[in-house]
PQR file of N, CA, C, O and H, with PARSE charges and radii, in Angstrom:
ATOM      1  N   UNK A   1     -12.072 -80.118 -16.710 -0.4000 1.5000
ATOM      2  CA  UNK A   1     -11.393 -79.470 -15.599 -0.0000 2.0000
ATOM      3  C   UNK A   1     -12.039 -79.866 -14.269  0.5500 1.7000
ATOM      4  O   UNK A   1     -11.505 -79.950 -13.163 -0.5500 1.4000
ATOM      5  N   UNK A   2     -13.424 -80.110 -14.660 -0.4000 1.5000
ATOM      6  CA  UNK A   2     -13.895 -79.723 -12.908 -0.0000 2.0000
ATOM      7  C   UNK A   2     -13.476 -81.480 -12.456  0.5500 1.7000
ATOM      8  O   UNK A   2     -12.701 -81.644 -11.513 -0.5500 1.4000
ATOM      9  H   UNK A   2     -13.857 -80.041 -15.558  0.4000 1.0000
ATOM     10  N   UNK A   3     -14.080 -82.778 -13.241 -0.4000 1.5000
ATOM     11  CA  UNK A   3     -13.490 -84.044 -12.409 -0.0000 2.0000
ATOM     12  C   UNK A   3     -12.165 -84.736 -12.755  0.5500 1.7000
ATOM     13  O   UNK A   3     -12.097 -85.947 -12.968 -0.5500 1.4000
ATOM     14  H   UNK A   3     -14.709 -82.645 -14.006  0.4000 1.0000
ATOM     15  N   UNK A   4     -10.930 -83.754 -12.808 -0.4000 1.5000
ATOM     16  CA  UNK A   4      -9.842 -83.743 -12.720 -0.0000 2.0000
ATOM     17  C   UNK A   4      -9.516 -82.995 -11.184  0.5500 1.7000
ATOM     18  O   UNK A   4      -8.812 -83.463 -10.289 -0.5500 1.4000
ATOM     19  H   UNK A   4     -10.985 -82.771 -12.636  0.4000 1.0000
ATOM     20  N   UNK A   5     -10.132 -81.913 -11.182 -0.4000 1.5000
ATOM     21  CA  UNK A   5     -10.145 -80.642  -9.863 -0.0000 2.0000
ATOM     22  C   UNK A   5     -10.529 -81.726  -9.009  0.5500 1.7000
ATOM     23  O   UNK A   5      -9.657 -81.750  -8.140 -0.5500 1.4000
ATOM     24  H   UNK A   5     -10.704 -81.533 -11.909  0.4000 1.0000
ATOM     25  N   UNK A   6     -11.462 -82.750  -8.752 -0.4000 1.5000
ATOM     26  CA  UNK A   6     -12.247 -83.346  -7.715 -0.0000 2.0000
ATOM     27  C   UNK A   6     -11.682 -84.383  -7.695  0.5500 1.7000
ATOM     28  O   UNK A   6     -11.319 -84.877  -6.628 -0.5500 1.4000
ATOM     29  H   UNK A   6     -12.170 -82.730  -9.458  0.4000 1.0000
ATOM     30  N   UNK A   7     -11.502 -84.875  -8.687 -0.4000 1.5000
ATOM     31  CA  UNK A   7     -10.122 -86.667  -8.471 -0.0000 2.0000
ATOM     32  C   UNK A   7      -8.927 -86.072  -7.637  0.5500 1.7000
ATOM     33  O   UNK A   7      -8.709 -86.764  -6.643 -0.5500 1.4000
ATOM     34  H   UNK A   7     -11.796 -84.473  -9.554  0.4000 1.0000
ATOM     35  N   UNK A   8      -7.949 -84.802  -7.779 -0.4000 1.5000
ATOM     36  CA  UNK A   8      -7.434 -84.194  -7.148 -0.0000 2.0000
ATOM     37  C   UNK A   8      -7.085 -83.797  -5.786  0.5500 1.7000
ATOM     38  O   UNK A   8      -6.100 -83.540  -5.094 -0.5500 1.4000
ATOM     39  H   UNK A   8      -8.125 -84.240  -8.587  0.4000 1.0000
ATOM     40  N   UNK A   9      -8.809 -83.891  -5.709 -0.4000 1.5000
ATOM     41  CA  UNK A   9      -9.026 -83.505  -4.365 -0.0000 2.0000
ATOM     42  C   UNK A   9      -9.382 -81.886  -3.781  0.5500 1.7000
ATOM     43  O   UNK A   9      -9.926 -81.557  -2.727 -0.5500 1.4000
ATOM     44  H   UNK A   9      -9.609 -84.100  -6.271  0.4000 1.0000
ATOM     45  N   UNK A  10      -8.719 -80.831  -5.173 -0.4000 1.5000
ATOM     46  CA  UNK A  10      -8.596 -79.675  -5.160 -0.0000 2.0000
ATOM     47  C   UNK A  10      -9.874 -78.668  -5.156  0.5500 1.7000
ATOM     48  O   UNK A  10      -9.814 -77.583  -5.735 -0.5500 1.4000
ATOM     49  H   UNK A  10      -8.277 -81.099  -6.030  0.4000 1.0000
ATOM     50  N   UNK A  11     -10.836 -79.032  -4.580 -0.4000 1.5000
ATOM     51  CA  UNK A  11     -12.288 -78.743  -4.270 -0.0000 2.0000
ATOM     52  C   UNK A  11     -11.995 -76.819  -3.931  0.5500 1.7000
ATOM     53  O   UNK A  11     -13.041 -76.273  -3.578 -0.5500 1.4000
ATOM     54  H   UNK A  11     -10.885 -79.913  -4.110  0.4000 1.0000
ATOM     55  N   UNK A  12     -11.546 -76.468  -3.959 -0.4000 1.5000
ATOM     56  CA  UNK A  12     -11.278 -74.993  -3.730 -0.0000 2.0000
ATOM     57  C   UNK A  12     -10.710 -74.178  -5.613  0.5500 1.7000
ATOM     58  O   UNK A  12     -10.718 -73.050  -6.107 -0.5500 1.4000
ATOM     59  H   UNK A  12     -10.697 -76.911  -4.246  0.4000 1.0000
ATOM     60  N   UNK A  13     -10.431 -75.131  -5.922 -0.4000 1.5000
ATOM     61  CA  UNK A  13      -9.467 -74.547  -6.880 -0.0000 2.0000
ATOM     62  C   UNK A  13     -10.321 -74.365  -7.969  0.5500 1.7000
ATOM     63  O   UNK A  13     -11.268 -75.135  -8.129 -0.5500 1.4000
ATOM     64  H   UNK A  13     -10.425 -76.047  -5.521  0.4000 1.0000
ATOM     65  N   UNK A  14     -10.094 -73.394  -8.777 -0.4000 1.5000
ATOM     66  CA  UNK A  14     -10.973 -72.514  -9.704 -0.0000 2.0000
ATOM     67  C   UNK A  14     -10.340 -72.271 -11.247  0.5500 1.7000
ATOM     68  O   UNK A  14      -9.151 -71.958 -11.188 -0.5500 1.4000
ATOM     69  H   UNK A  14      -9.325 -72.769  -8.647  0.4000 1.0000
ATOM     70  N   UNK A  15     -10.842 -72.343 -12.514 -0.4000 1.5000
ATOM     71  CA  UNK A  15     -10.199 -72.518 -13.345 -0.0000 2.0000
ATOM     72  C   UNK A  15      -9.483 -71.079 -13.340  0.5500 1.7000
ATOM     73  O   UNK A  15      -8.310 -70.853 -13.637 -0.5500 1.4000
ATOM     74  H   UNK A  15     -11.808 -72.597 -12.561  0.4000 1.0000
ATOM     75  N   UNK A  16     -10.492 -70.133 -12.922 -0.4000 1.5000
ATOM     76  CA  UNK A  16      -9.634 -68.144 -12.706 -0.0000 2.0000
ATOM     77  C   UNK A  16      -8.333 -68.266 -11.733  0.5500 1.7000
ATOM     78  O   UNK A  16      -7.666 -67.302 -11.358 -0.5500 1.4000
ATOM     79  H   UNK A  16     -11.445 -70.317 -12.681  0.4000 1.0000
ATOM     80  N   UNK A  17      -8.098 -69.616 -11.398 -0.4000 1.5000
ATOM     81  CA  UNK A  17      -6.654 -69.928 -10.372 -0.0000 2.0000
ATOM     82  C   UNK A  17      -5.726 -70.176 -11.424  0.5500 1.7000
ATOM     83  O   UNK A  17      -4.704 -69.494 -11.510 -0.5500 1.4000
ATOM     84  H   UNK A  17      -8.640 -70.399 -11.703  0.4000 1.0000
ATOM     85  N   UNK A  18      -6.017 -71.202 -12.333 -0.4000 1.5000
ATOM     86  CA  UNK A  18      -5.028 -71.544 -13.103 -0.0000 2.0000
ATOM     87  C   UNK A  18      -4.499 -70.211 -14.084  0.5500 1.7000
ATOM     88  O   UNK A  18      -3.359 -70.125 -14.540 -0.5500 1.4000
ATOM     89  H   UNK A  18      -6.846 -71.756 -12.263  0.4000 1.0000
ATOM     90  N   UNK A  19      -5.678 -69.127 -14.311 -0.4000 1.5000
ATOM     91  CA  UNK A  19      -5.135 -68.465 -15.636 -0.0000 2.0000
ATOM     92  C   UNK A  19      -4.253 -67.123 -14.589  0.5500 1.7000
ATOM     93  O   UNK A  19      -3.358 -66.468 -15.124 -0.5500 1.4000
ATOM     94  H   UNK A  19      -6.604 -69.197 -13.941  0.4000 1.0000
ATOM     95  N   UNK A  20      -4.589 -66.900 -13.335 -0.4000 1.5000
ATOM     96  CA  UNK A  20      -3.898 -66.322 -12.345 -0.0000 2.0000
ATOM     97  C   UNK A  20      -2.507 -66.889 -12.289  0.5500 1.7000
ATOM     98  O   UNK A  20      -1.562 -66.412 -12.918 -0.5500 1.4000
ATOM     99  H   UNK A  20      -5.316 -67.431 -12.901  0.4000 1.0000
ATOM    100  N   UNK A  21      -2.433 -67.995 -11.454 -0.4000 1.5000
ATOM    101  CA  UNK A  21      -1.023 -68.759 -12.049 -0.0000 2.0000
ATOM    102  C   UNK A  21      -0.222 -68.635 -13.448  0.5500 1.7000
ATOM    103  O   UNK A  21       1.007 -68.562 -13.449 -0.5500 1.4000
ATOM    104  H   UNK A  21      -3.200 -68.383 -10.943  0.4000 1.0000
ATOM    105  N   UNK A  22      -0.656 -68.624 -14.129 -0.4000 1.5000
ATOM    106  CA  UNK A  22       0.500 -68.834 -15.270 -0.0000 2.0000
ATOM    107  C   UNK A  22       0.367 -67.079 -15.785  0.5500 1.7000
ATOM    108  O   UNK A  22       0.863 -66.691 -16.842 -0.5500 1.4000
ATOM    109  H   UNK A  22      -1.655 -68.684 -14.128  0.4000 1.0000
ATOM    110  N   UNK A  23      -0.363 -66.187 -14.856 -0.4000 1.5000
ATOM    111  CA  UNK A  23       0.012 -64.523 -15.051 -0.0000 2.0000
ATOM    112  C   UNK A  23       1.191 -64.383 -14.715  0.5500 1.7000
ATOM    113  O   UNK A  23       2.227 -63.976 -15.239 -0.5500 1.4000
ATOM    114  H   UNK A  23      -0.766 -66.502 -13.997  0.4000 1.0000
ATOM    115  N   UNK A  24       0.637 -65.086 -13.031 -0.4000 1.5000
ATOM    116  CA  UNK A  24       1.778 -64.508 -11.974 -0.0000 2.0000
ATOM    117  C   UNK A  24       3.361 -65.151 -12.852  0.5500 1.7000
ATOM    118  O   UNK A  24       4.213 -64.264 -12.805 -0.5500 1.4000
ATOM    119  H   UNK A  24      -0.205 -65.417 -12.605  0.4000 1.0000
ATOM    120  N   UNK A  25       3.855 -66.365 -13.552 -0.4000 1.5000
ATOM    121  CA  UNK A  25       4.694 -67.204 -14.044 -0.0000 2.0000
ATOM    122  C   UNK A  25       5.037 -66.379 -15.086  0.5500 1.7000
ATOM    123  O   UNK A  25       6.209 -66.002 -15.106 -0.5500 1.4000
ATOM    124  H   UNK A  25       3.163 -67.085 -13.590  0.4000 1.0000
ATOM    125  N   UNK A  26       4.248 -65.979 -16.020 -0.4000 1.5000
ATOM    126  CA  UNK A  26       4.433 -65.256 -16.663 -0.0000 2.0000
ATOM    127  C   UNK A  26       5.422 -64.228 -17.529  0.5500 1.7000
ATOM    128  O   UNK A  26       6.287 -64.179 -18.404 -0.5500 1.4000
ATOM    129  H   UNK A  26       3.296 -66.285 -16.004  0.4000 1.0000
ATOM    130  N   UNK A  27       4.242 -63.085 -16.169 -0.4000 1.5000
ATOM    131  CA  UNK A  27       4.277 -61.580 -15.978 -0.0000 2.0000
ATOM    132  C   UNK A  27       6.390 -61.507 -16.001  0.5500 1.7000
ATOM    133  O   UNK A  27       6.994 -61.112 -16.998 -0.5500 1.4000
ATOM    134  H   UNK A  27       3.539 -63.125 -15.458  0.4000 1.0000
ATOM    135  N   UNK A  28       6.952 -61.872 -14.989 -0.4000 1.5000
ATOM    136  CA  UNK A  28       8.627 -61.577 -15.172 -0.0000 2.0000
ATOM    137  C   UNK A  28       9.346 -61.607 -16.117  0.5500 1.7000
ATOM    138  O   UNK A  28      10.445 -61.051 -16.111 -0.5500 1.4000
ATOM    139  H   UNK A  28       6.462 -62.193 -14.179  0.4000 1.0000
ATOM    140  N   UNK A  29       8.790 -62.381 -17.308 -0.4000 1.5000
ATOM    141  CA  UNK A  29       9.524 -63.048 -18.342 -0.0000 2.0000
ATOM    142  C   UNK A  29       8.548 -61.796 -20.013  0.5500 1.7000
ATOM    143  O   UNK A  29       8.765 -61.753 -21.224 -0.5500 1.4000
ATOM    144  H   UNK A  29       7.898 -62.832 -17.313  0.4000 1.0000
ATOM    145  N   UNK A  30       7.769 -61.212 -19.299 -0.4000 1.5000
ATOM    146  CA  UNK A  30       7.208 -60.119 -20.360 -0.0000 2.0000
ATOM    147  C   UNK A  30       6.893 -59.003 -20.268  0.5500 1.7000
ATOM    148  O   UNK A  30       6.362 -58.889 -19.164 -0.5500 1.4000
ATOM    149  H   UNK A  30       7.593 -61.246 -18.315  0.4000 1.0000
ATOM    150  N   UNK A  31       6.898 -57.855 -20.894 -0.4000 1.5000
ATOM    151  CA  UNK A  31       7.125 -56.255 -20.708 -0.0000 2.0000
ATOM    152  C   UNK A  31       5.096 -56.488 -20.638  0.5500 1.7000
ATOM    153  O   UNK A  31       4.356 -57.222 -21.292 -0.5500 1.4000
ATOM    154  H   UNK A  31       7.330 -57.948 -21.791  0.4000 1.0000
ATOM    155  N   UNK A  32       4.898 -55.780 -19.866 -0.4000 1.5000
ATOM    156  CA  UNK A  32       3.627 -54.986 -19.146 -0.0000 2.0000
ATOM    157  C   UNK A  32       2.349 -55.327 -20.602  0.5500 1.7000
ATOM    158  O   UNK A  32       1.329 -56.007 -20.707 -0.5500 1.4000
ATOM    159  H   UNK A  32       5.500 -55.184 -19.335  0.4000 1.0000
ATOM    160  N   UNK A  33       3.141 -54.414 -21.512 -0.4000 1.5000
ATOM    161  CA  UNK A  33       1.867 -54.336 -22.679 -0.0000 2.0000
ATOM    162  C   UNK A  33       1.749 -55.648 -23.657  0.5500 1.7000
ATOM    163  O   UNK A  33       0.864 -55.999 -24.437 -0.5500 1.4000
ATOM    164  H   UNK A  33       3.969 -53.861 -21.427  0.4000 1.0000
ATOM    165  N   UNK A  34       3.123 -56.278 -23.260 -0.4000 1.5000
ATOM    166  CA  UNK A  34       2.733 -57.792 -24.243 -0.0000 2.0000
ATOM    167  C   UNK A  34       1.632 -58.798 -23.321  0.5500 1.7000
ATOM    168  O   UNK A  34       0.578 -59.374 -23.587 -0.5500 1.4000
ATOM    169  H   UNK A  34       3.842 -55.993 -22.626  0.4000 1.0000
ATOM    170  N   UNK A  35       2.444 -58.670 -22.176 -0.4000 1.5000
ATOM    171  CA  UNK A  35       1.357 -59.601 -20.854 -0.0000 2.0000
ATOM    172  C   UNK A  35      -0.071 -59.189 -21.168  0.5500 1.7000
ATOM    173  O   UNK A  35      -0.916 -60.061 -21.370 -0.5500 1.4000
ATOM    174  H   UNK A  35       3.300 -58.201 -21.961  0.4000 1.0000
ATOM    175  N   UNK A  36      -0.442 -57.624 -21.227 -0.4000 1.5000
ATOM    176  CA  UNK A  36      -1.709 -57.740 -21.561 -0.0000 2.0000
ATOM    177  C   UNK A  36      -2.111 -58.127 -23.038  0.5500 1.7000
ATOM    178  O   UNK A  36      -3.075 -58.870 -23.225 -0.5500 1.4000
ATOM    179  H   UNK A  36       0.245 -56.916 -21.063  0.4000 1.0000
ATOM    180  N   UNK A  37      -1.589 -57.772 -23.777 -0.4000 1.5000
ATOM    181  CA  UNK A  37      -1.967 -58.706 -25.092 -0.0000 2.0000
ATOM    182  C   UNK A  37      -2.591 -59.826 -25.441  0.5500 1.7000
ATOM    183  O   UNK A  37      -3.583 -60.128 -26.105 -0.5500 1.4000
ATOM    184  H   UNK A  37      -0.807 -57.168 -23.625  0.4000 1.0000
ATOM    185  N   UNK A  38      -1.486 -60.550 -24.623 -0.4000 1.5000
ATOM    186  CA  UNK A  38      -1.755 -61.944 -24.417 -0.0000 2.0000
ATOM    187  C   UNK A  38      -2.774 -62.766 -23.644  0.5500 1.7000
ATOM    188  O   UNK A  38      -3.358 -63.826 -23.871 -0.5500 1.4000
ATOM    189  H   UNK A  38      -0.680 -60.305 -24.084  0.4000 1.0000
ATOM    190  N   UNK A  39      -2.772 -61.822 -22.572 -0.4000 1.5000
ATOM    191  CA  UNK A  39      -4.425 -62.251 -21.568 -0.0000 2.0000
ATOM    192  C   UNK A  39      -5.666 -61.589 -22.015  0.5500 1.7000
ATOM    193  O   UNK A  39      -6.723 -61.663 -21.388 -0.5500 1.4000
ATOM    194  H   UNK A  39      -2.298 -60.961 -22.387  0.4000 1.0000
ATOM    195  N   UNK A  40      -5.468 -60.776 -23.393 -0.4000 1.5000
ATOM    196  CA  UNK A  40      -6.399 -60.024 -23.215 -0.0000 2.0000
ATOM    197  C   UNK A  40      -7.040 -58.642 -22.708  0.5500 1.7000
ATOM    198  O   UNK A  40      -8.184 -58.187 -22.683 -0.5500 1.4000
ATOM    199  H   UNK A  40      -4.609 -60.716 -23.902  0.4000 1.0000
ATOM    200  N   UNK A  41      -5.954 -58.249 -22.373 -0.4000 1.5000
ATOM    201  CA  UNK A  41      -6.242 -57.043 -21.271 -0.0000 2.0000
ATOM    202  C   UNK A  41      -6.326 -55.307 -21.947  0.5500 1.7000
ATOM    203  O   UNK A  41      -5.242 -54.770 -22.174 -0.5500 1.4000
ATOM    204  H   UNK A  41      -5.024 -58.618 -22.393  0.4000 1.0000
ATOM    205  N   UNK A  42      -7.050 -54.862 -22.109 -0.4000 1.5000
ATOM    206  CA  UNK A  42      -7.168 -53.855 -22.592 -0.0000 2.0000
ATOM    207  C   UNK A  42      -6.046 -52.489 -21.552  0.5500 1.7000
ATOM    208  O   UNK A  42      -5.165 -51.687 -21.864 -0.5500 1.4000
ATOM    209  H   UNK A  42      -7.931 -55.299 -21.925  0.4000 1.0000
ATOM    210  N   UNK A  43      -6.712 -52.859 -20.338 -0.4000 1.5000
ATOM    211  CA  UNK A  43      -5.932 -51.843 -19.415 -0.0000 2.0000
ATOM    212  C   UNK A  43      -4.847 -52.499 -18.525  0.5500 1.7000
ATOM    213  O   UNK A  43      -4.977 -53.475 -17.786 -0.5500 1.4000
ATOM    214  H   UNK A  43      -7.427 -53.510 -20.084  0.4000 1.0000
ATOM    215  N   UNK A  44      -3.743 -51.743 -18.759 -0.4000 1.5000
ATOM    216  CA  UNK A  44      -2.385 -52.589 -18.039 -0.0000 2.0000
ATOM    217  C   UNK A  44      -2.690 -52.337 -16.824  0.5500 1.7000
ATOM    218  O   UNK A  44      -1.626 -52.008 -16.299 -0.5500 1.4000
ATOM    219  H   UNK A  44      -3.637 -50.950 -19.359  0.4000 1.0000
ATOM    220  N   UNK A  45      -3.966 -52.269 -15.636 -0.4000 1.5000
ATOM    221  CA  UNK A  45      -4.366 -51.697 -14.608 -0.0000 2.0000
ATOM    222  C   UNK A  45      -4.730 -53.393 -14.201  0.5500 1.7000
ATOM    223  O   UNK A  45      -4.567 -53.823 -13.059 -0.5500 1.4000
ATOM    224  H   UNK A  45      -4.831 -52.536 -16.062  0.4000 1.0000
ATOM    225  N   UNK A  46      -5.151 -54.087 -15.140 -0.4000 1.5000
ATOM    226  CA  UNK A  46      -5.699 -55.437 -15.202 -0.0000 2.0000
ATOM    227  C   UNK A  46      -4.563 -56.607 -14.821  0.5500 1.7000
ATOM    228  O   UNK A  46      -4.851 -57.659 -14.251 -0.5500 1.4000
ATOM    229  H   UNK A  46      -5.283 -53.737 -16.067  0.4000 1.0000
ATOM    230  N   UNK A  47      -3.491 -56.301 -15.159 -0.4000 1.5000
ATOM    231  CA  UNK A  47      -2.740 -56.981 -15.476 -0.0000 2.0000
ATOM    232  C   UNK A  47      -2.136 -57.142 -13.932  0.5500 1.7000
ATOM    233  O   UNK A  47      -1.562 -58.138 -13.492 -0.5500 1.4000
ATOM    234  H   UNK A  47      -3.257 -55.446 -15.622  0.4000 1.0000
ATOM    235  N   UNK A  48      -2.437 -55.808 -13.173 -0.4000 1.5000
ATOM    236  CA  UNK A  48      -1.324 -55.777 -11.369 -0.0000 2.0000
ATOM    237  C   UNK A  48      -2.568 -56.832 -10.611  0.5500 1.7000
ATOM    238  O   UNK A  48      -2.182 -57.538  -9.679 -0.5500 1.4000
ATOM    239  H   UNK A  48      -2.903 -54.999 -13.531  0.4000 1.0000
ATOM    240  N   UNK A  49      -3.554 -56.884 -10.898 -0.4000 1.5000
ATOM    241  CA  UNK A  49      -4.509 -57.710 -10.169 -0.0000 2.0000
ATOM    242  C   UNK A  49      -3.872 -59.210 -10.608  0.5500 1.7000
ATOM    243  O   UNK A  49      -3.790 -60.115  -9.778 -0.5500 1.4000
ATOM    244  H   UNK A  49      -3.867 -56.310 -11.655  0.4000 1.0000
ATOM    245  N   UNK A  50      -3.673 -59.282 -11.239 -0.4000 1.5000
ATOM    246  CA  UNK A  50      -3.186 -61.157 -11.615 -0.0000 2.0000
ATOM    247  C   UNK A  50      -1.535 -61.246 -11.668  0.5500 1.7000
ATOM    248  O   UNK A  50      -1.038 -62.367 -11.767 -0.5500 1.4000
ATOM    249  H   UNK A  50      -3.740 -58.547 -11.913  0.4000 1.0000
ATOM    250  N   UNK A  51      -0.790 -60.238 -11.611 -0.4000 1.5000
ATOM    251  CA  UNK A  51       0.929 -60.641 -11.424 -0.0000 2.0000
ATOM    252  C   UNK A  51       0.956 -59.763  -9.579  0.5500 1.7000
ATOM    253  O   UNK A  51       0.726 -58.703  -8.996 -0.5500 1.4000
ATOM    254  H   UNK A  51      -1.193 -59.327 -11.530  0.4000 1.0000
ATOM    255  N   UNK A  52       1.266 -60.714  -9.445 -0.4000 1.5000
ATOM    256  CA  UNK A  52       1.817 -60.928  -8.116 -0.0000 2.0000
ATOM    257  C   UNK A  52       3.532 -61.001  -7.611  0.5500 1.7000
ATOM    258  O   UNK A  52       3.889 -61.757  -6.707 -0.5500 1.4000
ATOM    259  H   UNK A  52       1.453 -61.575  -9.918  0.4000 1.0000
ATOM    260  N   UNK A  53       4.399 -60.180  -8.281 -0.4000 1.5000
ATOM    261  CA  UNK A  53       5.596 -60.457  -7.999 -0.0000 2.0000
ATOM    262  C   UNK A  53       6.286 -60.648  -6.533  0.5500 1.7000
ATOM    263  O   UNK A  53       5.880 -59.725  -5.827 -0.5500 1.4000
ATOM    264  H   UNK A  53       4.109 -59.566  -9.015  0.4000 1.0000
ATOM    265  N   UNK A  54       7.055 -61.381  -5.906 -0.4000 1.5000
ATOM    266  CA  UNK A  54       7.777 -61.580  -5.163 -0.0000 2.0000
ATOM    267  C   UNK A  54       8.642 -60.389  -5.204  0.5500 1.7000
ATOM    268  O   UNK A  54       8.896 -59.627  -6.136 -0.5500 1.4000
ATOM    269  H   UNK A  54       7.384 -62.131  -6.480  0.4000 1.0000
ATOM    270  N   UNK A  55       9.204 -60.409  -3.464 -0.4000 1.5000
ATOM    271  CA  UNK A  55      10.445 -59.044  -3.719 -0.0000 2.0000
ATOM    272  C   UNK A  55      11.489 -59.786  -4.018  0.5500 1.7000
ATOM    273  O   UNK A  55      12.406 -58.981  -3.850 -0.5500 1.4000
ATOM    274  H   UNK A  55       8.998 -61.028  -2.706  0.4000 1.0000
ATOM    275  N   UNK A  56      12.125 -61.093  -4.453 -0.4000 1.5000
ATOM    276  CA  UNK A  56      12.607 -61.807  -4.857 -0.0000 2.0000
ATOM    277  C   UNK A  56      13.099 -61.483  -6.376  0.5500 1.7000
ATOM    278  O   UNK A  56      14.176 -61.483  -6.972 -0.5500 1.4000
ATOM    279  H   UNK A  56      11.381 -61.747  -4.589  0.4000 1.0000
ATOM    280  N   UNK A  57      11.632 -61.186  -6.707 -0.4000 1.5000
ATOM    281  CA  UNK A  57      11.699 -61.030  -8.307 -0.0000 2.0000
ATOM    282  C   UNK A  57      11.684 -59.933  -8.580  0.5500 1.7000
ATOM    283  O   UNK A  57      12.265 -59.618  -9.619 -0.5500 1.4000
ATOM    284  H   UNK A  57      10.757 -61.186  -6.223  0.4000 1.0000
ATOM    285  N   UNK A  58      10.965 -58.795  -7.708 -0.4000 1.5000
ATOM    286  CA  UNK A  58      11.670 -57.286  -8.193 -0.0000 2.0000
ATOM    287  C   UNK A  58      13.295 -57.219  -7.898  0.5500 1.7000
ATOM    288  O   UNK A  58      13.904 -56.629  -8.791 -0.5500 1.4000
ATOM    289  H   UNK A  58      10.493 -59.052  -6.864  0.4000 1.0000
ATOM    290  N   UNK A  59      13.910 -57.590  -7.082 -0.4000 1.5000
ATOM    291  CA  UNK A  59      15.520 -57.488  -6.857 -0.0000 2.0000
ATOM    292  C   UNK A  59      16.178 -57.661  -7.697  0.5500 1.7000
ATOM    293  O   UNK A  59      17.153 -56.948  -7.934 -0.5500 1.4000
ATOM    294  H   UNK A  59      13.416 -58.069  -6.357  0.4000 1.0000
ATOM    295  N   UNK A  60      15.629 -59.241  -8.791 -0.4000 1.5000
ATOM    296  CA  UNK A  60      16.000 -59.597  -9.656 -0.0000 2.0000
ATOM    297  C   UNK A  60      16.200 -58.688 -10.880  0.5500 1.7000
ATOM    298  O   UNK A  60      17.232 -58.380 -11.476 -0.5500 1.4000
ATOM    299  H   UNK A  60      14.837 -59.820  -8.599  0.4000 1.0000
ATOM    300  N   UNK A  61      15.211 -58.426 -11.037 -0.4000 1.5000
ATOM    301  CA  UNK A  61      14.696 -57.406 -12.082 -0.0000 2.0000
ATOM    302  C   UNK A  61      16.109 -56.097 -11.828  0.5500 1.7000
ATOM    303  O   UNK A  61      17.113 -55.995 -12.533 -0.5500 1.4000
ATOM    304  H   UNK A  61      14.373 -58.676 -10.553  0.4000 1.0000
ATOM    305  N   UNK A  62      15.707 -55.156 -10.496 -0.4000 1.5000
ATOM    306  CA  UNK A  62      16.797 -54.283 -10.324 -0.0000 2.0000
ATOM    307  C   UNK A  62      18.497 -54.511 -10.835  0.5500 1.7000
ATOM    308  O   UNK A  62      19.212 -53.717 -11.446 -0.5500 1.4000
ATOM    309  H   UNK A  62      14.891 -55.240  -9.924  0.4000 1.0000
ATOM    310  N   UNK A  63      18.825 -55.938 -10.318 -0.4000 1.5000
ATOM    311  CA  UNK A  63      19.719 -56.366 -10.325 -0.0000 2.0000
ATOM    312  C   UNK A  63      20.583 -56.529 -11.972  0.5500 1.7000
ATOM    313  O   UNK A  63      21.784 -56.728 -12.150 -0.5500 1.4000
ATOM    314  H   UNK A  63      18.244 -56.583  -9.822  0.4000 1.0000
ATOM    315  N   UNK A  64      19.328 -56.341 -13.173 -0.4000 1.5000
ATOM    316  CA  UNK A  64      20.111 -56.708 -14.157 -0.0000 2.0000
ATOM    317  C   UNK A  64      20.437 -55.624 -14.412  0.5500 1.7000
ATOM    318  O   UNK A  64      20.082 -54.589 -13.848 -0.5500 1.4000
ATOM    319  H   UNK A  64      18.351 -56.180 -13.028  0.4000 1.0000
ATOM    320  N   UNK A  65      21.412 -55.799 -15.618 -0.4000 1.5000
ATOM    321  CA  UNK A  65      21.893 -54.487 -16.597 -0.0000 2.0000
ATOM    322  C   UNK A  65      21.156 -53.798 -17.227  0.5500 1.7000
ATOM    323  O   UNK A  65      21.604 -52.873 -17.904 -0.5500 1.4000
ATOM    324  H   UNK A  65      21.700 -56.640 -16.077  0.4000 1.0000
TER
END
């Protein structure tokens, strides 16, 4: 990871970025207690620190049936 990160150029970027990313990607596509399952998460309290939804994607959400 790290001289892939630096061939990159991505000198900021952190492997706790990537597993953040694919929360935030995630998190919309899974109910609360599977997301933590899957990361590990004992407390679904864990889980609002790494999904980051857009109001884009709550609308979405509202919007279905």
């Amino acid at each position: 990871f790290m001289k892939a990160r630096i061939k990159a150029g991505l000198y900021d970027f952190t492997f706790h970025d990537t597993r953040h990313t694919a929360a935030t990607r995630i998190a919309p596509k899974l109910p609360l207690l599977d997301l933590c399952k899957m990361f590990g998460w004992t407390d679904p309290k864990r889980a609002m620190v790494y999904y980051n939804p857009t109001s884009s994607q709550i609308a979405a959400r509202l919007s279905q049936p």
